[in-house]
C-alpha positions, 0 to 999 in steps of 0.5 A: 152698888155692890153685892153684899156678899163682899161684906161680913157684917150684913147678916145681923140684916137677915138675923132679926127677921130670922128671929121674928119668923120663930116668934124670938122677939127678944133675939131680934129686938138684940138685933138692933143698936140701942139707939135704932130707929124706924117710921111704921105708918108714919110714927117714928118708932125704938127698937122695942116698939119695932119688934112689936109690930112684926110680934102683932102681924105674927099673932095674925099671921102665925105662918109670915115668913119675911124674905130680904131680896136683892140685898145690895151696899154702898158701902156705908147703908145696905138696901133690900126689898122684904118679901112677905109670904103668909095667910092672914088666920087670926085676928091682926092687934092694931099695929099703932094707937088708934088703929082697931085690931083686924078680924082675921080675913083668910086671905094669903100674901106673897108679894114685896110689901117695901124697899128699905135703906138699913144703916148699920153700925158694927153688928148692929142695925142703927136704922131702917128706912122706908125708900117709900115714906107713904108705904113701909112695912106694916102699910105693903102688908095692910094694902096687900091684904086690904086692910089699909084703912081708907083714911091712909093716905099712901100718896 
């Protein structure tokens, strides 16, 4: 693994949640290739329905603030650890159909929620991918809040 800073093209990485942290949707759904891709909870996702999910925790959690950390490249994928700070102060939209909406908790995060393989294409983000299947994004935030429902099986 190198360190990214030999590369040019990597900041679109920290762009877009750059973008999300200033409730920008629409700049850090640009972000991303018209074909990229992801899995939330386990259900592949576009770009829009990405973008979405970071706008649902944003409306719980006005004050999240999305760290990248030991970003590093092979030279053809990038991998990162995101780092989520924020307090859980309003209520959570369900983050996928057939979750319930979460009643705000008061309680605050400060922890790395997931590592994360992101394969970009010229400028843009093609993909990102969950090192850990069972646990991307939205499941770190909801398990590090206590709100990951019993029924997800993070095994």
């Amino acid at each position: 693994m190198m360190n990214v800073m030999n590369y040019q093209d990597y900041d679109v990485i920290l762009d877009v949640f750059k973008a999300i942290e200033k409730d920008k949707f629409d700049e850090a759904k640009d972000c991303l290739d018209a074909k990229f891709s992801s899995v939330i909870l386990k259900k592949p996702v576009k770009a829009e329905e990405y973008v979405e999910v970071y706008r649902r925790i944003k409306e719980g959690m006005p004050d999240a603030k999305f760290e990248i950390i030991d970003l590093t490249s092979d030279g053809d994928t990038f991998k990162a650890k995101l780092k989520i700070t924020g307090t859980h102060t309003h209520t959570m939209p369900a983050l996928t159909k057939g979750w319930k909406s979460m009643k705000k908790t008061g309680k605050k995060i400060n922890m790395i929620v997931t590592s994360v393989e992101i394969v970009l294409r010229s400028d843009k983000i093609m993909e990102i991918r969950n090192l850990n299947p069972e646990k991307g994004v939205a499941a770190g935030l909801l398990d590090g809040l206590n709100l990951l429902p019993n029924n997800y099986s993070k095994n």
